[in-house]
C-alpha positions, 0 to 999 in steps of 0.5 A, a space after each residue: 612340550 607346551 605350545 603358546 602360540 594361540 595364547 600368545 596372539 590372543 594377548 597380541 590381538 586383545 593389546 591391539 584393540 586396546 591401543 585402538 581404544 585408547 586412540 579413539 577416546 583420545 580423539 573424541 576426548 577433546 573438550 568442546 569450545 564454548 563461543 559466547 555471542 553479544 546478544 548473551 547466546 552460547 554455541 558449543 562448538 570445535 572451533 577449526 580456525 579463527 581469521 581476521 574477520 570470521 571464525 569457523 567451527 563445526 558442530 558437536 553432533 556432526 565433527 566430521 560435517 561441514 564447517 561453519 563461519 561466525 562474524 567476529 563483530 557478533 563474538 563476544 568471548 570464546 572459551 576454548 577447550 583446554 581453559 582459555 578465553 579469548 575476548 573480543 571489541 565490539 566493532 562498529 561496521 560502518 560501510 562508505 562512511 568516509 567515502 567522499 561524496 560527489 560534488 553538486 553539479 554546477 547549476 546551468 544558466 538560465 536563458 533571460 526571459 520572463 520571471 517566473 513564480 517560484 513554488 515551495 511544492 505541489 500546485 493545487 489543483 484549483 490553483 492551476 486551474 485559475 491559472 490557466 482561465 486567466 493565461 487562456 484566450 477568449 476563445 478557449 474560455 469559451 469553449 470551456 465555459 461550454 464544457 463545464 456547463 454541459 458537464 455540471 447540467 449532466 451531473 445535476 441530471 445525474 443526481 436528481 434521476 439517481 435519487 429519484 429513482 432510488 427513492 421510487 424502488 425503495 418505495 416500492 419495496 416498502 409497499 410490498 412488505 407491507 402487503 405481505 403482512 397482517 395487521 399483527 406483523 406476521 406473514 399471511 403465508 410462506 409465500 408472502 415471506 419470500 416476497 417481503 424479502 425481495 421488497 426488503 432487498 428492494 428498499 435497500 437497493 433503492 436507498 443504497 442506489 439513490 445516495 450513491 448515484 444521488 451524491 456522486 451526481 449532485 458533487 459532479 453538477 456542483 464542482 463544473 457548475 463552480 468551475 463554469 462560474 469562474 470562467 463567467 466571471 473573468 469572461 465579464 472581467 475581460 469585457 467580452 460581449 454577452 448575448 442575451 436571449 429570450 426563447 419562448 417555448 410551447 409544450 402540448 401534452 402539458 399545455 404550458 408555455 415558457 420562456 428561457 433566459 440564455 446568455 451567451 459569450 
């Protein structure tokens, strides 16, 4: 007598994980949907559910990962895996664009009283400044036509000491690297190299220095020295009084007598 019964499971375990294979090629048989965006790129995906407005997938390399959303307004086409295709308009998204707008507040009225200059932008500087030398008092004319007179003394000060000075250092430096070289233009030792180098650095300190300070003071002294003129003139315009002054002065380490000419308002 025969036994079957190894044999037979044998065929019974061999049938059951053919079943199993069968069943996992028809799960991972499943061809992939292609999804053809407008700007002419394409996406192999498993496309999981199309809605009104977005459609999700999840990716080839990871079925099982999460999913994805795509704009419908971005998809041009879909190719789904069992040969159909689904296209899609283009669609405009235009947000509020037929929301009505806000009415314009209604204007308040204004208080009667005197007319004023209606300007298109804004105003120049030295257009407000004429405007206040012709609305300001006397008085104040006065003490600004003091101020901006000190200033443009100070900025003239400023400018003619700066360039001066510049001018004396880098005349300096020049005279140092002049020291430090022979008559063929070569240093006369190591020594007198490093120190043509401080004197190169001093002429262009004492030219940088006397610019800067030069032109920052001299621009100073001029733009007060015009706005003090302006004043002047509608001081004389108004017909204010002036005060005319003669000081004479005496200095004794020079020995030379002056005279000043001061006119006040």
């Amino acid at each position: 007598m025969k036994v079957v019964l190894p044999k037979l499971k044998n065929q019974l375990l061999a049938m059951l994980m053919l079943l199993l294979a069968i069943q996992a090629n028809a799960q991972t048989s499943r061809k992939a949907d292609v999804v053809r965006l407008r700007d002419e790129s394409k996406l192999e995906v498993y496309i999981q559910e199309v809605d009104d407005q977005v459609v999700k997938y999840k990716k080839i390399s990871d079925p099982e990962g999460p999913l994805f959303s795509l704009k419908k307004s971005d998809i041009a086409s879909i190719r789904y895996g069992n040969g159909e295709e689904e296209t899609f308009e283009a669609t405009l998204e235009v947000q509020n664009y037929y929301s009505p707008t806000k009415p314009a507040p209604a204007a308040r009225p204004q208080e009667p009283g005197p007319a004023r200059k209606v300007t298109s932008g804004p105003v120049k500087p030295s257009v407000q400044f004429a405007e206040d030398v012709r609305n300001s008092s006397p008085d104040h004319l006065r003490s600004m036509y003091t101020y901006y007179k000190t200033r443009s003394k100070t900025g003239m000060v400023m400018g003619i000491a700066g360039t001066s000075v510049g001018v004396i250092v880098a005349a300096i430096g020049t005279g140092i690297v002049a020291s430090a070289i022979d008559d063929n233009g070569n240093y006369k030792s190591y020594q007198d190299e490093l120190r043509a180098r401080k004197g190169a650095y001093m002429m262009l300190g004492g030219f940088a220095g006397a610019v800067t300070f030069g032109t920052v003071g001299f621009v100073k002294g001029g733009k007060n020295g015009a706005k003090a003129s302006r004043i002047r003139r509608e001081l004389i315009r108004r017909g204010e009084p002036l005060t005319i002054s003669i000081r004479p002065s005496f200095s004794p380490s020079q020995r030379a007598g002056s005279l000043t000419l001061a006119v006040n308002f």
